[in-house]
DRENPA-3360 file (N, C-alpha, C; in nm, 2 decimals, always signed):
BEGIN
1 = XXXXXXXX = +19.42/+19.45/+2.96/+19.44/+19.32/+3.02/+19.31/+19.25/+3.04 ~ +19.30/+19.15/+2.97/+19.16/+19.08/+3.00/+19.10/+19.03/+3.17 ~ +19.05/+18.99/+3.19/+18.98/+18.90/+3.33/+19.08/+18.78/+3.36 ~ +19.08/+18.73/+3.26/+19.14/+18.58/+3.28/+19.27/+18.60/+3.30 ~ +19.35/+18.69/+3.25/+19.49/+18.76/+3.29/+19.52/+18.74/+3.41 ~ +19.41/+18.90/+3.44/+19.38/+18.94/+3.57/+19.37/+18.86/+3.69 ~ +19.25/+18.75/+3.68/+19.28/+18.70/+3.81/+19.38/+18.59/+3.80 ~ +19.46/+18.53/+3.70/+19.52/+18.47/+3.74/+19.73/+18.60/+3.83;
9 = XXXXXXXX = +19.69/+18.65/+3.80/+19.80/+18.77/+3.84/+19.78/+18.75/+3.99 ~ +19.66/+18.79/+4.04/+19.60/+18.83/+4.19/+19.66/+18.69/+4.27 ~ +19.62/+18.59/+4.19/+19.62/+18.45/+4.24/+19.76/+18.43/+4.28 ~ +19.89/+18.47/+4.18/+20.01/+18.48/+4.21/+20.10/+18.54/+4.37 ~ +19.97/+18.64/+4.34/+20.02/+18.78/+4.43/+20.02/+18.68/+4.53 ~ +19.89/+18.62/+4.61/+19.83/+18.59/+4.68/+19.94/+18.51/+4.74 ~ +19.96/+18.41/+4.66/+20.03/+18.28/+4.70/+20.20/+18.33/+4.74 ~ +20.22/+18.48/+4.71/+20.33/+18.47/+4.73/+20.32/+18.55/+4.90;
17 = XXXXXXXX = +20.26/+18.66/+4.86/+20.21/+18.75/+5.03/+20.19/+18.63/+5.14 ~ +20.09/+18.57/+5.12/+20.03/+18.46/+5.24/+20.06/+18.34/+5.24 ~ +20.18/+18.32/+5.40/+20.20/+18.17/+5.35/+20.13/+18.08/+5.33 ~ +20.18/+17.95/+5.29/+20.10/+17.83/+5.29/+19.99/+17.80/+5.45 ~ +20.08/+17.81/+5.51/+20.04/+17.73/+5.65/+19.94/+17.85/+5.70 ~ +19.90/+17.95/+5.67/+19.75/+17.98/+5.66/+19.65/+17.96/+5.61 ~ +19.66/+17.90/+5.49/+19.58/+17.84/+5.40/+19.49/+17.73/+5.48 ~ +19.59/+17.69/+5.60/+19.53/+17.54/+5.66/+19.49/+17.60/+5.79;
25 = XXXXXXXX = +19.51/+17.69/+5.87/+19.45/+17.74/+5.98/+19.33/+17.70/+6.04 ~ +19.25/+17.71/+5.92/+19.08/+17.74/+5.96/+19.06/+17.60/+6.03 ~ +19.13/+17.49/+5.94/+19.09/+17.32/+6.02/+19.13/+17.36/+6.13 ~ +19.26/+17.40/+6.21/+19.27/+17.35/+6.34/+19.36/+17.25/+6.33 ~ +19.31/+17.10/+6.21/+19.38/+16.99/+6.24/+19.52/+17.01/+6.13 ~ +19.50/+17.08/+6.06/+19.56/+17.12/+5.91/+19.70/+17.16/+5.93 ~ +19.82/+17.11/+5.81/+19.95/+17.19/+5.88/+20.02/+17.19/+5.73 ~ +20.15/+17.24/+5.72/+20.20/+17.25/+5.64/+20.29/+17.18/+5.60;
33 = XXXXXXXX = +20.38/+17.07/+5.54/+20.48/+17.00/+5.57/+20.59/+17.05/+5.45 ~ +20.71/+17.05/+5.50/+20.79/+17.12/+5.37/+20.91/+16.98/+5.40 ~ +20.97/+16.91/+5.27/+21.03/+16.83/+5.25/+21.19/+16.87/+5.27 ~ +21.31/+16.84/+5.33/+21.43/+16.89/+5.34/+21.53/+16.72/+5.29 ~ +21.50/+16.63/+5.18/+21.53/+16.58/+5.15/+21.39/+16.43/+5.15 ~ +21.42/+16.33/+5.14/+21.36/+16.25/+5.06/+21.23/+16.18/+5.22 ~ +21.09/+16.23/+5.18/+21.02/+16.25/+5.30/+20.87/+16.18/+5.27 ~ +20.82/+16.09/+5.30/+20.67/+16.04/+5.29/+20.56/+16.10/+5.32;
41 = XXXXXXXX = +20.42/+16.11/+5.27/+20.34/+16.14/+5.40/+20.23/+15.99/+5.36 ~ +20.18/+15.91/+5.43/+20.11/+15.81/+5.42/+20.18/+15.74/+5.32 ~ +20.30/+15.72/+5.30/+20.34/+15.63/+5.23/+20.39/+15.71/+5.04 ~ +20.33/+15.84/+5.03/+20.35/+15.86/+4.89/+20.44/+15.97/+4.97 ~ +20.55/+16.00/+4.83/+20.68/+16.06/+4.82/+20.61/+16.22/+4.81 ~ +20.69/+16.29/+4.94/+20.65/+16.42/+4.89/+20.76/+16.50/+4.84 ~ +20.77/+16.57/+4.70/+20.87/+16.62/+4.61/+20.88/+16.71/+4.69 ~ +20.81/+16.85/+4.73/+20.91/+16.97/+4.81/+20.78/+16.98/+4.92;
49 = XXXXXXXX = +20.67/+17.00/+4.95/+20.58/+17.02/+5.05/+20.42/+16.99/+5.03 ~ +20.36/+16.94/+5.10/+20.26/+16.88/+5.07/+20.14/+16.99/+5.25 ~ +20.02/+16.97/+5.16/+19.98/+16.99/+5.31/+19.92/+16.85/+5.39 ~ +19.90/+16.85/+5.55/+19.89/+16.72/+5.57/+19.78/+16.77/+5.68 ~ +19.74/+16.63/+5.76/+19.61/+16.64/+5.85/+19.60/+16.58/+5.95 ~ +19.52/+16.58/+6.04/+19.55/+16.46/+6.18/+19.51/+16.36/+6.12 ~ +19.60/+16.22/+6.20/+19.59/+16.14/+6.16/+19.69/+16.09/+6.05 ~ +19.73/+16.18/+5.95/+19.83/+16.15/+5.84/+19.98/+16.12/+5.95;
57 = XXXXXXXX = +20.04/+15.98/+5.89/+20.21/+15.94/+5.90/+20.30/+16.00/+5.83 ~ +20.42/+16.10/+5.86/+20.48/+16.13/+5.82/+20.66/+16.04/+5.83 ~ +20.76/+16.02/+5.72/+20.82/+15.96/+5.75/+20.94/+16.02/+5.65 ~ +21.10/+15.97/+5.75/+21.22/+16.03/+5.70/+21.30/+15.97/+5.64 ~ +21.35/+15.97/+5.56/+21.51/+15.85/+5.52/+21.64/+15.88/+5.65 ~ +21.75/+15.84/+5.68/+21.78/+15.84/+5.77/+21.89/+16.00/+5.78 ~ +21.90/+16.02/+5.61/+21.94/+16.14/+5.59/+21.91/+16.27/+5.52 ~ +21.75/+16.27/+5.60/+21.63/+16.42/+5.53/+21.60/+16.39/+5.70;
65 = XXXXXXXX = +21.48/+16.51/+5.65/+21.40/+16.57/+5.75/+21.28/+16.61/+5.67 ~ +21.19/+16.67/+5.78/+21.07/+16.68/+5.70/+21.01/+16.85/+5.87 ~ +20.98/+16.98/+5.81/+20.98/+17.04/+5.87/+20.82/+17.09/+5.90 ~ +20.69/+17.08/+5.99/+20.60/+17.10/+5.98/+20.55/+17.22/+6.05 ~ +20.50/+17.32/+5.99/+20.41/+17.45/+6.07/+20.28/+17.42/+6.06 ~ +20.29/+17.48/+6.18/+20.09/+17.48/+6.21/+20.11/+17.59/+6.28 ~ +19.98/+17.67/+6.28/+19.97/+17.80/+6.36/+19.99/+17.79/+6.54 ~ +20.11/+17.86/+6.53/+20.19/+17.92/+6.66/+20.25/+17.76/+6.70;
73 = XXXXXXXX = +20.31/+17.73/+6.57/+20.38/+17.58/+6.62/+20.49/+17.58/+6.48 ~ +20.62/+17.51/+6.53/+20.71/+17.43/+6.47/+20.77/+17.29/+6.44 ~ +20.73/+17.19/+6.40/+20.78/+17.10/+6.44/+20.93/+17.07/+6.32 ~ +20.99/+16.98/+6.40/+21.08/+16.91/+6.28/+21.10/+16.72/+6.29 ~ +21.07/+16.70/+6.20/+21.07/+16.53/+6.18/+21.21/+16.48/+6.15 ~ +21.29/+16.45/+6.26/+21.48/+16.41/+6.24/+21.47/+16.28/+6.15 ~ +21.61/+16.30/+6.12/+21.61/+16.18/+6.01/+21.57/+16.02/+6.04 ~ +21.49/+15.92/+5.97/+21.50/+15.79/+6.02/+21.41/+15.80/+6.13;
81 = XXXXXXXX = +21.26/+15.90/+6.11/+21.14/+15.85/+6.23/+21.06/+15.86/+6.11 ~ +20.92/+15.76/+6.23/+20.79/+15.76/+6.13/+20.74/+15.85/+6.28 ~ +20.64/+15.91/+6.25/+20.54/+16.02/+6.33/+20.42/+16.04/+6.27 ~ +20.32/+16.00/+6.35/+20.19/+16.08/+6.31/+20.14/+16.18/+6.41 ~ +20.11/+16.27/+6.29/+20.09/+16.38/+6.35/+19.92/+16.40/+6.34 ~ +19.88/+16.48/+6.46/+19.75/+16.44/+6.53/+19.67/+16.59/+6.55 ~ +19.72/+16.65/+6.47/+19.65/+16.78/+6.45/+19.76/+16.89/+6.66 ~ +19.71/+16.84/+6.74/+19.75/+16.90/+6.86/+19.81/+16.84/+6.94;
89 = XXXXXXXX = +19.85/+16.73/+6.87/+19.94/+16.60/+6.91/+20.03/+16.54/+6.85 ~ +20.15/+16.49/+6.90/+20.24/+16.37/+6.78/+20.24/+16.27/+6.88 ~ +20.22/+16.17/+6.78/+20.28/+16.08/+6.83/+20.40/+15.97/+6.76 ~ +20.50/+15.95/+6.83/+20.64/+15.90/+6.74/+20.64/+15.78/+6.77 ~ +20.63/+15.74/+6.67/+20.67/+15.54/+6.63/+20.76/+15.49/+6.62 ~ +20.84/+15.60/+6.58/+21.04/+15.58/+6.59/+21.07/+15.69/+6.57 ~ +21.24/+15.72/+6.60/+21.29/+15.80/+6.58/+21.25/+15.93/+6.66 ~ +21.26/+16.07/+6.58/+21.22/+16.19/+6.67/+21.20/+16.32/+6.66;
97 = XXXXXXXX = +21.17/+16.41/+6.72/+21.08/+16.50/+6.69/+21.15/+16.63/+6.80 ~ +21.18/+16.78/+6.71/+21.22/+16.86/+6.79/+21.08/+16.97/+6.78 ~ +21.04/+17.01/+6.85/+20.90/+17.11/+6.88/+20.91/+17.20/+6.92 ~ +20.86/+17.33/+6.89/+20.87/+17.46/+6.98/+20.72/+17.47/+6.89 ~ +20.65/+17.50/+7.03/+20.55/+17.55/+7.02/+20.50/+17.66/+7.11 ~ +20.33/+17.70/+7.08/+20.31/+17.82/+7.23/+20.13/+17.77/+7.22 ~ +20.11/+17.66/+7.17/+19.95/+17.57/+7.15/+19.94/+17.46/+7.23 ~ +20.07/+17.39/+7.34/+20.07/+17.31/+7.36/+20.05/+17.15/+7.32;
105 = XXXXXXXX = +20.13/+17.19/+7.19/+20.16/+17.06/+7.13/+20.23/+16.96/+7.24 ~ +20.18/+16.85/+7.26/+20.27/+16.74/+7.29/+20.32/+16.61/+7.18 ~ +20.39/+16.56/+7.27/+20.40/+16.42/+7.21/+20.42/+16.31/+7.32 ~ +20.38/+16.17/+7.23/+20.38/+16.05/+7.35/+20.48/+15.99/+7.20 ~ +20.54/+15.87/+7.30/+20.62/+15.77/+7.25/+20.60/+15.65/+7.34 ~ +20.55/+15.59/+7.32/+20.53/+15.41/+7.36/+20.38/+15.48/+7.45 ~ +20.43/+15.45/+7.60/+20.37/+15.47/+7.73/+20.37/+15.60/+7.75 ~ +20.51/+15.69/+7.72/+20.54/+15.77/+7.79/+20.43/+15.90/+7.67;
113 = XXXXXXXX = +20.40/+16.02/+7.75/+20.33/+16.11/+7.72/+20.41/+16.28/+7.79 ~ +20.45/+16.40/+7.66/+20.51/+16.48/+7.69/+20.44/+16.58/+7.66 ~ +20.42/+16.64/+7.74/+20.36/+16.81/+7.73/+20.38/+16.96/+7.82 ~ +20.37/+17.06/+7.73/+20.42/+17.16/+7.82/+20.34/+17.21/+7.93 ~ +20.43/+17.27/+8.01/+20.33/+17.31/+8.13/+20.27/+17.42/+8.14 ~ +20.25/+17.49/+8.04/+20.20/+17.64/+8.00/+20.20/+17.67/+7.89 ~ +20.12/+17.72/+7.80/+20.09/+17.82/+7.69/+20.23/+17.86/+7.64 ~ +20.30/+17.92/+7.77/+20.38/+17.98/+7.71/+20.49/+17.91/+7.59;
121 = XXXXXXXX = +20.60/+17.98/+7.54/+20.66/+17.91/+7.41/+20.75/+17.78/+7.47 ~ +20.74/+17.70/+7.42/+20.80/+17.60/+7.49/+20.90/+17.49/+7.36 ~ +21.01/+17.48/+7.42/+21.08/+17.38/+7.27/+21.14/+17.24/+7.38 ~ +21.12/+17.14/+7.28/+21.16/+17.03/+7.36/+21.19/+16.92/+7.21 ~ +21.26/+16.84/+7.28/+21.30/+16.74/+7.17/+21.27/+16.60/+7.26 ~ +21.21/+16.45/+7.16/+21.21/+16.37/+7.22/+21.21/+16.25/+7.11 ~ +21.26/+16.18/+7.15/+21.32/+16.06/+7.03/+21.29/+15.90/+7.07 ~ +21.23/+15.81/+7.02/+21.22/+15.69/+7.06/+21.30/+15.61/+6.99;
129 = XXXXXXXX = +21.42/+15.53/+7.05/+21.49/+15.43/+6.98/+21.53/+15.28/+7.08 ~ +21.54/+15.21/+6.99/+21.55/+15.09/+7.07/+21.49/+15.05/+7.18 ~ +21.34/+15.15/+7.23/+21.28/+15.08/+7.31/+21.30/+15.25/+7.45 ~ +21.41/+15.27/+7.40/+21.43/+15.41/+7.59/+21.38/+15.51/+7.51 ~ +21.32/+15.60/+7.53/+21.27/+15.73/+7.49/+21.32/+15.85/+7.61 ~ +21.40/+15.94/+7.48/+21.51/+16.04/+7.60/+21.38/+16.16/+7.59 ~ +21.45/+16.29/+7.64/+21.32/+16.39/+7.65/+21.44/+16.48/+7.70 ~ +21.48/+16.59/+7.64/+21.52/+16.73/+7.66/+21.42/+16.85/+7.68;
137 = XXXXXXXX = +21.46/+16.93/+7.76/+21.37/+17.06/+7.75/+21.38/+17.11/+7.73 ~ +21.44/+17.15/+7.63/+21.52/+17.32/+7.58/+21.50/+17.44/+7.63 ~ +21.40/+17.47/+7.63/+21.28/+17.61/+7.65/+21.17/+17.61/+7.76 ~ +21.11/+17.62/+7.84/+21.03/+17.59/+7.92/+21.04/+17.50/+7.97 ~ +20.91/+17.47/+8.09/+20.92/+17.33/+8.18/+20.81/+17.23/+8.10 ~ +20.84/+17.06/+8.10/+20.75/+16.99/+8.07/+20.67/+16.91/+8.14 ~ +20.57/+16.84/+8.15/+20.53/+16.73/+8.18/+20.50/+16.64/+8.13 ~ +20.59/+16.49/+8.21/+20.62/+16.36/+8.19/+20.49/+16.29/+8.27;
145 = XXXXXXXX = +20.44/+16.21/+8.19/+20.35/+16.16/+8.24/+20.38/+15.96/+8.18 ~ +20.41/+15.88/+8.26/+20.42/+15.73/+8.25/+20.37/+15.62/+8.37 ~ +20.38/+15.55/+8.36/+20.34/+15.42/+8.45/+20.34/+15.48/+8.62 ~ +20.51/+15.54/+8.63/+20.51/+15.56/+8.78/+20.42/+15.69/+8.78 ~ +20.38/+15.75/+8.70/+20.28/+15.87/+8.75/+20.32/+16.01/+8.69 ~ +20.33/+16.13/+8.70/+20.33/+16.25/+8.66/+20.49/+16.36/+8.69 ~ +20.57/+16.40/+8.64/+20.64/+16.43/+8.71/+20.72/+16.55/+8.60 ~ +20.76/+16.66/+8.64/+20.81/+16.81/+8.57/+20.93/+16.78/+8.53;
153 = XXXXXXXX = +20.98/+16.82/+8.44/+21.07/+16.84/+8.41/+21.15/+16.97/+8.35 ~ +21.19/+17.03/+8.42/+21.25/+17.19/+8.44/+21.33/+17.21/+8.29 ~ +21.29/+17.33/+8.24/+21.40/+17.38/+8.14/+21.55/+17.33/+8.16 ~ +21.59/+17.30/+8.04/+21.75/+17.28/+8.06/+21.76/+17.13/+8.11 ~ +21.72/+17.06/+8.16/+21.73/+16.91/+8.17/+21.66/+16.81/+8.07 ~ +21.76/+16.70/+8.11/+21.72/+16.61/+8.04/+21.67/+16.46/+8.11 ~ +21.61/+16.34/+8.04/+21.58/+16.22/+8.10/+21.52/+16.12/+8.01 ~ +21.53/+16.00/+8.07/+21.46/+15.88/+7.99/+21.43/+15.82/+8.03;
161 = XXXXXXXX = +21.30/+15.75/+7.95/+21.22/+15.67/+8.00/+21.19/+15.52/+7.88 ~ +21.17/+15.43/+7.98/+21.12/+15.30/+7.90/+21.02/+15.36/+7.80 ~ +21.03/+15.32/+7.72/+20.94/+15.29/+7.63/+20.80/+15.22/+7.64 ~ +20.80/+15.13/+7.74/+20.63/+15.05/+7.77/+20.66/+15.00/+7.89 ~ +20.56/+15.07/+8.01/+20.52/+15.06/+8.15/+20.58/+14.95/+8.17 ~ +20.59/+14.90/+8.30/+20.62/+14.77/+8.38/+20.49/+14.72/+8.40 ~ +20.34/+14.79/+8.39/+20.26/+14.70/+8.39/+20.21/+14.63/+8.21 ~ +20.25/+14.72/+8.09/+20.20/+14.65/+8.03/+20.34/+14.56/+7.98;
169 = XXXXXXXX = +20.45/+14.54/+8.07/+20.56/+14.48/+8.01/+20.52/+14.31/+8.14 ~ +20.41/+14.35/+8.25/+20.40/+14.25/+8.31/+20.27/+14.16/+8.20 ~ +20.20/+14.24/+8.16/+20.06/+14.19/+8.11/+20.12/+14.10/+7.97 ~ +20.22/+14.14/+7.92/+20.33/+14.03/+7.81/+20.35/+13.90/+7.86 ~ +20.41/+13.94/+8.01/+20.49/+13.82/+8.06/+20.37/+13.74/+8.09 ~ +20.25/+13.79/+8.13/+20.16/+13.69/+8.23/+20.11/+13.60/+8.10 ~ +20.09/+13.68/+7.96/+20.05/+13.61/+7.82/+20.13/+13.50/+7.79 ~ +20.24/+13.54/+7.78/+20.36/+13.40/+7.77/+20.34/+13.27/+7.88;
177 = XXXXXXXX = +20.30/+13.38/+8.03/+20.33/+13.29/+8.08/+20.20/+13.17/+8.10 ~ +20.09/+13.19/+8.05/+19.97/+13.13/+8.04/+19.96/+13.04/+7.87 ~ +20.03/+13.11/+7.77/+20.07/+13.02/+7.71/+20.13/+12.87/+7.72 ~ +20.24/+12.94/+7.77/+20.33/+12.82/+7.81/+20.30/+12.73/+7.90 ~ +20.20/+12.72/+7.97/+20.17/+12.64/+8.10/+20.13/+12.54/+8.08 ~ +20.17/+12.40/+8.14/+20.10/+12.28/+8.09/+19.97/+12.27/+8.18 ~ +19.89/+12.20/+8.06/+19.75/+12.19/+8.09/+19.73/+12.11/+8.23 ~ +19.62/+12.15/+8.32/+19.58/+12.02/+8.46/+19.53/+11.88/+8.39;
185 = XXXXXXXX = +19.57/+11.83/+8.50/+19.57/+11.69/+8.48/+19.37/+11.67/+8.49 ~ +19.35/+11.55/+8.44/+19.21/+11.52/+8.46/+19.19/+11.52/+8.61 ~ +19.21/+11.46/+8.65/+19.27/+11.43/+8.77/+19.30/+11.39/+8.90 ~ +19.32/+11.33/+8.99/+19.46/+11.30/+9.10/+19.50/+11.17/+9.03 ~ +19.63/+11.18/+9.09/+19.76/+11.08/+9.04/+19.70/+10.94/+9.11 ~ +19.64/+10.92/+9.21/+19.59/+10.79/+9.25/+19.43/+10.76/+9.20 ~ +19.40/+10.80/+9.07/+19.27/+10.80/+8.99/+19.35/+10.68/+8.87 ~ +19.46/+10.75/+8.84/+19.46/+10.69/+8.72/+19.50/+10.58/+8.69;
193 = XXXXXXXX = +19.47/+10.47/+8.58/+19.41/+10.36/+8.54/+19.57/+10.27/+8.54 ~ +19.72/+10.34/+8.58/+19.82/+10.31/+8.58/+19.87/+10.27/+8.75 ~ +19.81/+10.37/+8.80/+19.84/+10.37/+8.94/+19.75/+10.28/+9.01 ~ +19.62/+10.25/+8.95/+19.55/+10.15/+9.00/+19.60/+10.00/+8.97 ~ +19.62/+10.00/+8.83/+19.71/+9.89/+8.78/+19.84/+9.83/+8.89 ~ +19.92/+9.88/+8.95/+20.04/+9.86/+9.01/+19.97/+9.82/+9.16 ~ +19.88/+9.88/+9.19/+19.85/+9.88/+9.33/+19.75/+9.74/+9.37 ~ +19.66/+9.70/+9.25/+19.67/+9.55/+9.22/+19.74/+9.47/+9.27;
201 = XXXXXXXX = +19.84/+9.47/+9.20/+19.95/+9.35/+9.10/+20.03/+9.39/+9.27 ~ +20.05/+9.48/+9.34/+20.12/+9.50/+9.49/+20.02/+9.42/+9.59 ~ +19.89/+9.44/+9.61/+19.83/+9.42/+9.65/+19.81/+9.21/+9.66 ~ +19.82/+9.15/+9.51/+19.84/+9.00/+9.51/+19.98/+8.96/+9.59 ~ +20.07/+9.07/+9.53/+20.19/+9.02/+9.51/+20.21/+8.92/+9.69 ~ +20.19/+9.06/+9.80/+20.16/+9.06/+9.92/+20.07/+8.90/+9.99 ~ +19.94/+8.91/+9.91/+19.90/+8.80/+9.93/+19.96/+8.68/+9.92 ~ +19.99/+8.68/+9.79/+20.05/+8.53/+9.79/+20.18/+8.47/+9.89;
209 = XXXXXXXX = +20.24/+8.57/+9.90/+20.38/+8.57/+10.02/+20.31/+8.53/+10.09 ~ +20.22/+8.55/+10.16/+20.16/+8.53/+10.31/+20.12/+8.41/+10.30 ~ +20.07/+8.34/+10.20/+19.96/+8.23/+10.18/+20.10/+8.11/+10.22 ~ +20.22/+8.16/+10.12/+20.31/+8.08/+10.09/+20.38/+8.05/+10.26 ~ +20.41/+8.10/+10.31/+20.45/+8.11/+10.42/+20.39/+8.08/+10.56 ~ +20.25/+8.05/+10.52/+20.17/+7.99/+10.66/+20.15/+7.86/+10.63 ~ +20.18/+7.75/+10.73/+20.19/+7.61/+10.77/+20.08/+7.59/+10.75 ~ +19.96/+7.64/+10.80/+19.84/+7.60/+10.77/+19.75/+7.62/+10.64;
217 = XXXXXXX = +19.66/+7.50/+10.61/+19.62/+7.53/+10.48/+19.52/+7.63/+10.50 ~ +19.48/+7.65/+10.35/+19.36/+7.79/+10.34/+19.25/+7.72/+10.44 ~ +19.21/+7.58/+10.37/+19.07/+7.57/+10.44/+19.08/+7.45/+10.56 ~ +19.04/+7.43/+10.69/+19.11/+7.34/+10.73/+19.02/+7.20/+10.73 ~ +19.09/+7.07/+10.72/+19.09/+6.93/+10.66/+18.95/+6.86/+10.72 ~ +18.91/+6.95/+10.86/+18.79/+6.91/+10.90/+18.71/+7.01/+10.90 ~ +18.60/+6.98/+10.81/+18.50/+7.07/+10.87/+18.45/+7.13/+10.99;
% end
């Protein structure tokens, strides 16, 4: 058997013993993504699995999935979300994301920010639609972190949250509402060249009544 045989044999071996998703280990940011029907990563079609990186968008049709390993992590991309995944982080743009991890992977959706509260193995699902982002805990305890502040959420429960704080849903309104505002006047209302006009024309009006109605003339006949 020649060389060239040879190592292409070894190369086989290789690929079949050692999965993919240690190949990507060494980055840290590196993962494995395996396609469970019709699945993107930055926009190009991935046929059965691609490897992917922080920072790369991963995205679903409303009826695939897309399933990602990274060392001592699971994730799954449910049908009809976009997600970028962030090496030790996701973050979901829509749709949602079921995780078991033991690296403390989190994820945030809008405002809201989810992570576990321990090392230990932890699985949680959380989904952003129409604006409320729910959060289950399947496995371990989480922490919810949003606008009102920090707060656990115990294995086995579930909850939801807005999607974007009350302060940055105030910082919208105060935008609109400084848009919308009519401009100040130059200004006071007894400046202007209309109000002076009238106050004139009131002012003769006055006079001449008076003139008309006194017996005596303006200037009198003797010096």
């Amino acid at each position: 058997m020649g060389m060239c045989a040879f190592g292409r044999m070894v190369s086989c071996v290789l690929l079949l013993i050692v999965p993919a998703s240690l190949f990507a280990a060494d980055t840290g940011t590196a993962a494995m993504l395996y396609a469970d029907g019709a699945a993107w990563v930055n926009g190009s079609h991935v046929p059965k699995s691609s490897a992917i990186f922080a920072g790369d968008l991963v995205q679903t049709r409303s009826d695939s999935a897309a399933n990602i390993h990274a060392p001592g992590s699971s994730i799954t991309v449910l049908g009809d979300s976009l997600v970028q995944f962030e090496g030790t982080s996701l973050k979901v743009e829509h749709g949602g994301v079921s995780v078991s991890t033991s690296k403390s992977i989190g994820a945030t959706a809008g405002d809201v920010k989810v992570s576990p509260v321990s090392d230990a193995w932890t699985e949680f699902n959380i989904t952003d639609t129409d604006g409320t982002v729910r959060i289950a805990a399947r496995k371990g305890d989480l922490t919810i972190t949003d606008d009102s502040g920090t707060v656990t959420l115990a294995q086995g429960q579930e909850t939801t949250r807005d999607e974007q704080s009350d302060q940055s849903d105030k910082k919208k309104k105060d935008k609109k509402r400084a848009a919308g505002a009519a401009p100040a006047a130059g200004g006071g209302v007894l400046n202007s060249p209309v109000a002076i006009g009238v106050g004139l024309a009131a002012v003769g009006g006055v006079t001449a009544w008076v003139l008309l109605r006194n017996d005596s003339p303006v200037s009198p006949a003797v010096p």
